[in-house]
ZAMAR-201698 format. One line per field, with one value per residue (C-alpha): residue number from 1; residue in one letter; chain; x negated, y negated, z. Coordinates in steps of 0.02 Angstrom, whole numbers, always signed. Last residue first. Example, Ala and Ser with C-alpha at 12.3 -4.5 7.8 and 13.67 -1.06 7.14 Angstrom:
<drendos>
k = 2 1;
r = S A;
c = A A;
x = -684 -615;
y = +53 +225;
z = +357 +390;
</drendos>
This chain:
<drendos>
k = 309 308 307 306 305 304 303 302 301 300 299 298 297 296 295 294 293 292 291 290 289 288 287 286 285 284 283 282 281 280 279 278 277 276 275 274 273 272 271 270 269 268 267 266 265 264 263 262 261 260 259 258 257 256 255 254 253 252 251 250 249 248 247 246 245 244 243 242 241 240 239 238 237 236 235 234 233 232 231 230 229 228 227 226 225 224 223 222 221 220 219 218 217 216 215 214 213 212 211 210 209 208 207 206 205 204 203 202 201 200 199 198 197 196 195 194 193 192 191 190 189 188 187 186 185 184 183 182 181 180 179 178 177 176 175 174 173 172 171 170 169 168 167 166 165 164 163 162 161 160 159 158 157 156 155 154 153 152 151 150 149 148 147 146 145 144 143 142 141 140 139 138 137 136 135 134 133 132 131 130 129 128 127 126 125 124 123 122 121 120 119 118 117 116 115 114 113 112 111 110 109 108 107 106 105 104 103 102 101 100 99 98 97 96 95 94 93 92 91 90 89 88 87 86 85 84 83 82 81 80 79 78 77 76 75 74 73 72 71 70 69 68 67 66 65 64 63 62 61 60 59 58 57 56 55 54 53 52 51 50 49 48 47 46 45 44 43 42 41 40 39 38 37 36 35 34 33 32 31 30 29 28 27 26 25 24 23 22 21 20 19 18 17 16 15 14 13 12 11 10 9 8 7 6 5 4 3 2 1;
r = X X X X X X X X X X X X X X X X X X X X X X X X X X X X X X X X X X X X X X X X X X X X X X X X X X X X X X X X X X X X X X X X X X X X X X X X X X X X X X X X X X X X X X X X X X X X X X X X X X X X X X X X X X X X X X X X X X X X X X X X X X X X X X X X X X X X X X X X X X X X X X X X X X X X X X X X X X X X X X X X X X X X X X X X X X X X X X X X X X X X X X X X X X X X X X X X X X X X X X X X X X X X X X X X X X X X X X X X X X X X X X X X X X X X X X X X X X X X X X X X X X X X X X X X X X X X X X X X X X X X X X X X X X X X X X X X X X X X X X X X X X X X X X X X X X X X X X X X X X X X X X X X X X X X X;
c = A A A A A A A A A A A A A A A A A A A A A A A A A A A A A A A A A A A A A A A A A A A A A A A A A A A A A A A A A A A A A A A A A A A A A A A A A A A A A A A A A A A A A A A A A A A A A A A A A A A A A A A A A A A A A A A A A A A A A A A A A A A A A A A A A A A A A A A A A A A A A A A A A A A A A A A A A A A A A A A A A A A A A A A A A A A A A A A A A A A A A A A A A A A A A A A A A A A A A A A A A A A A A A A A A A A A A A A A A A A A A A A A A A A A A A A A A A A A A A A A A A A A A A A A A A A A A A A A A A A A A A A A A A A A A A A A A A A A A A A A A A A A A A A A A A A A A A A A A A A A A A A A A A A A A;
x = -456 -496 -468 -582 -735 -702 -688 -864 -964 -897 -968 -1116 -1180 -1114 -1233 -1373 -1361 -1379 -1511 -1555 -1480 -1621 -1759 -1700 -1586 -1669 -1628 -1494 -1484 -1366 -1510 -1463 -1483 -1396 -1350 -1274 -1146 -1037 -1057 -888 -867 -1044 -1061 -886 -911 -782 -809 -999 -1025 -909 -1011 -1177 -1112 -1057 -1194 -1232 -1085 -1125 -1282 -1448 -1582 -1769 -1747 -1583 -1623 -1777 -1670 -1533 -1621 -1712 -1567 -1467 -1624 -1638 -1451 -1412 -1358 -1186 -1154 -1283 -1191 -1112 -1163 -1330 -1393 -1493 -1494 -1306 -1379 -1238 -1157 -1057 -898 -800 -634 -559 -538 -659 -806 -716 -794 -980 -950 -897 -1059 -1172 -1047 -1073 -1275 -1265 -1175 -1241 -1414 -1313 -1261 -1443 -1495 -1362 -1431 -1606 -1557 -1475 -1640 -1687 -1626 -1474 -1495 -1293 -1182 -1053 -1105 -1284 -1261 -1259 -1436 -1502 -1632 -1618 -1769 -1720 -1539 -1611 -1573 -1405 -1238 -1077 -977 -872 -746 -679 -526 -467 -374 -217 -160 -337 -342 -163 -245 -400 -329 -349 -492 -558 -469 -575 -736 -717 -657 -813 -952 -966 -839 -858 -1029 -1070 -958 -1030 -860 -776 -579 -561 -729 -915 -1029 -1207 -1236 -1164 -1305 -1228 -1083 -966 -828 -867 -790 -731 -578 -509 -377 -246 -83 +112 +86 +196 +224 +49 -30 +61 +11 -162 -180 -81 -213 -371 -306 -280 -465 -517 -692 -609 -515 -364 -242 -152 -160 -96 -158 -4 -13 -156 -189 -367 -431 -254 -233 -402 -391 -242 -286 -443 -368 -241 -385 -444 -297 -238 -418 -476 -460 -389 -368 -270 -287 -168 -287 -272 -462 -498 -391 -533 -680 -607 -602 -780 -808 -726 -797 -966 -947 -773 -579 -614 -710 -605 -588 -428 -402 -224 -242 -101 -222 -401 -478 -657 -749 -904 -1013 -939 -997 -1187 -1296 -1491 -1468 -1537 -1675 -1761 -1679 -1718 -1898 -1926 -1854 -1973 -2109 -2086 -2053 -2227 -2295 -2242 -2318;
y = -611 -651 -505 -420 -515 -469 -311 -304 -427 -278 -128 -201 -240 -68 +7 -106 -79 +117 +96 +229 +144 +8 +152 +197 +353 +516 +664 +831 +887 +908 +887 +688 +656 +679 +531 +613 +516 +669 +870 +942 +1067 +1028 +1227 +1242 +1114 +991 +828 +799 +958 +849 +680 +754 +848 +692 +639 +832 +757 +578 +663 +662 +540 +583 +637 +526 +406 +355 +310 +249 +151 +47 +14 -64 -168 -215 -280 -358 -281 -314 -138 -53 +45 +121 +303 +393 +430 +412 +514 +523 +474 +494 +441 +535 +536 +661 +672 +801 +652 +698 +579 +461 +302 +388 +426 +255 +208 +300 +259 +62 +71 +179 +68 -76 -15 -2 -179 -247 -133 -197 -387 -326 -305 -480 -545 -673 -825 -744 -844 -876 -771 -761 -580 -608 -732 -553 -524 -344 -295 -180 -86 +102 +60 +94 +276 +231 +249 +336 +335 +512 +520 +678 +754 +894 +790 +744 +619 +571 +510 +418 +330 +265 +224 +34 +55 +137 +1 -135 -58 -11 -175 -251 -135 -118 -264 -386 -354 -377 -521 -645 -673 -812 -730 -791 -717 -807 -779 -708 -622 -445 -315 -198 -137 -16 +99 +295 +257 +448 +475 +669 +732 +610 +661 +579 +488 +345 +203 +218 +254 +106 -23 +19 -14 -188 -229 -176 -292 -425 -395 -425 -340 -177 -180 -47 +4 +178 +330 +486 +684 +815 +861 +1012 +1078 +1048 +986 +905 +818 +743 +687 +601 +514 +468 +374 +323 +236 +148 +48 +4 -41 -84 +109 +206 +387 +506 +678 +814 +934 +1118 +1158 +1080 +914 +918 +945 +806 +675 +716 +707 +555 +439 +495 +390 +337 +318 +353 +192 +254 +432 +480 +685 +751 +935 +1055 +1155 +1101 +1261 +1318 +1433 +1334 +1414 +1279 +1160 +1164 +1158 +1137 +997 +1067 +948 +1104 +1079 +869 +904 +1036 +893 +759 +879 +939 +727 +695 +856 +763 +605;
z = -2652 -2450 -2393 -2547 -2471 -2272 -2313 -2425 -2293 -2173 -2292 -2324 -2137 -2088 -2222 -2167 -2002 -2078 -2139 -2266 -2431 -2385 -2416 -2599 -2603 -2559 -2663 -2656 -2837 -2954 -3125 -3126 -2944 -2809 -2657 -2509 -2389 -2370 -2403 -2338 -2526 -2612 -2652 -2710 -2853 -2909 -2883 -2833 -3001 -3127 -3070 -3107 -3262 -3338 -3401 -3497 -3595 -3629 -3717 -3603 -3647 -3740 -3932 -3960 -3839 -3892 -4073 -3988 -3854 -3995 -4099 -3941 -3905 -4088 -4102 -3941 -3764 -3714 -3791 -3707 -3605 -3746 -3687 -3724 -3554 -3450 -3283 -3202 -3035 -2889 -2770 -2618 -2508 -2426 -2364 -2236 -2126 -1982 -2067 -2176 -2064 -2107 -2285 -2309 -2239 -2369 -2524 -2463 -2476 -2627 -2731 -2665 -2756 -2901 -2907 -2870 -3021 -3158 -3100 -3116 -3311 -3310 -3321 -3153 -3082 -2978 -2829 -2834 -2920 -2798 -2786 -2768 -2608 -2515 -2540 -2546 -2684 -2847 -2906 -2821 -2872 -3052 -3008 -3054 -2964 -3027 -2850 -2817 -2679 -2632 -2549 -2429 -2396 -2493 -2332 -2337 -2519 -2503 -2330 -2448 -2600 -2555 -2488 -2643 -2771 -2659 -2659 -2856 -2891 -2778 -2860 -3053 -3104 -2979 -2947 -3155 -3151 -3011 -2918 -2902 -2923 -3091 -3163 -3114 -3264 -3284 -3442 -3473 -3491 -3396 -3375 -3236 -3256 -3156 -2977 -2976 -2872 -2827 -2714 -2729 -2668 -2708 -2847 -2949 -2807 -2748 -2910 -2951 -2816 -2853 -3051 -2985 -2838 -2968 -3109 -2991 -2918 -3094 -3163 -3107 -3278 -3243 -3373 -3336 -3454 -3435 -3426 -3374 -3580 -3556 -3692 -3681 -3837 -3909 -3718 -3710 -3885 -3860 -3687 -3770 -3906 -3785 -3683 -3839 -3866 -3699 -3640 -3484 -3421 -3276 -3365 -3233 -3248 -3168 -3132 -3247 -3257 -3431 -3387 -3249 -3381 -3521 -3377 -3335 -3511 -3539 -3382 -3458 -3637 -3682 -3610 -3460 -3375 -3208 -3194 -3053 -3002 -2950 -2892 -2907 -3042 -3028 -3040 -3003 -3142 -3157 -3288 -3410 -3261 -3294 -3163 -3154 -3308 -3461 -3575 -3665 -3827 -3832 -3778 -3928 -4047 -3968 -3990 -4170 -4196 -4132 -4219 -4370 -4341;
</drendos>
């Protein structure tokens, strides 16, 4: 038992991603750079590193409350006080629409955008605008608020586009009835997958139609981590992944250093439609993320989806 936890601990000291962004020394300063999901887990330490290089930071969180905790924080740690907080749940298209129209109205360049909110675990419901909610919230409002971005983003170019994805997208299937919620007889868990795996699929083609913008788009793998993405999950489950998690799973922190590297480093400047893993490195997205019928096939069902919202 004890060489168990000896182990575990030696496991835990030795678990270093291939990049780390402290060693980074790029600067953000001039650049505007939006975190959804910021007020907690990844989306705050990749928030935390851009406020750390001088970008102005915008937090685009569900929560009023908990986003100015972060916004506070983020400020007192880094000193820097261009950081705010707008409201954006991309489980309602509304939401998305409104969050939109005011970084419109309010900003003037948009260099970076990380599509970090998503859940999992939630059970199967349609929301207000008849969507399954687990699509709606961790791959149509991040579809729509990108399009709708889109022309700001290349008018700033160069710019990037960073998609949190999951290796889990390797066990998610293709089936466009999914995101009314329909044929959706199995665990919620595969639900989080299929989501992922769409992901990928619509980061590959957008990063074909951006090609000769200046903008670049990519997903990633943030490995697993200990964030509240559990939360929906109940009692013993969450108490489970805590304690594997805290010998086994990355911190929030080294999480984030995925996204921070797609968005920031000098090295991944004009690399598009790549999918990295959890160390920063280039790796093959499951087969279907390949096609790129597929990808076209995704990204017009997706259109014609959000023009109908």
């Amino acid at each position: 038992m004890v060489s168990s936890v000896i182990l575990a601990l030696v496991v835990r000291a030795q678990r270093k991603s291939l990049w780390n962004p402290r060693a980074c020394l790029v600067r953000l300063k001039g650049k505007t750079a939006i975190v959804t999901g910021a007020n907690t887990g990844i989306g705050k330490f990749i928030a935390l590193d851009f406020a750390r290089r001088g970008a102005r930071v915008i937090l685009a969180c569900r929560s009023e409350a908990r986003g100015t905790a972060a916004l506070k924080e983020i400020r007192e740690s880094t000193g820097n006080h261009d950081v705010h907080l707008r409201l954006l749940d991309t489980s309602s298209m509304e939401s998305v629409r409104k969050f939109a129209a005011q970084i419109l109205k309010e900003e003037k360049e948009l260099h970076i955008l990380v599509n970090n909110a998503g859940a999992s675990g939630l059970p199967i419901q349609i929301t207000a605008d008849g969507l399954e909610i687990t699509f709606a919230t961790n791959h149509v409002g991040p579809f729509l608020l990108t399009s709708l971005l889109l022309d700001l983003l290349k008018k700033s170019a160069p710019a990037r586009i960073v998609n949190v994805a999951s290796a889990m997208h390797w066990k998610g299937d293709v089936d466009f009835a999914h995101f009314h919620g329909e044929k959706l007889n199995h665990g919620v868990n595969r639900v989080y997958n299929h989501t992922k795996l769409h992901n990928v699929i619509w980061t590959n083609e957008l990063a074909r139609r951006l090609q000769g913008t200046g903008v670049t788009a990519n997903s990633l793998h943030p490995g697993v981590v200990m964030t509240e993405v559990m939360r929906n999950y109940n009692f013993i489950l969450r108490l489970l992944f805590n304690l594997i998690g805290f010998f086994f799973f990355k911190t929030a922190e080294e999480g984030a250093f995925s996204p921070i590297y797609c968005a920031v480093a000098e090295e991944n400047e004009g690399i598009t439609g790549k999918y990295f893993d959890s160390d920063c490195s280039l790796v093959l997205p499951a087969p279907p993320a390949r096609d790129p019928a597929l990808g076209v096939k995704e990204y017009e069902f997706c259109e014609r989806l959000i023009a109908d919202l």
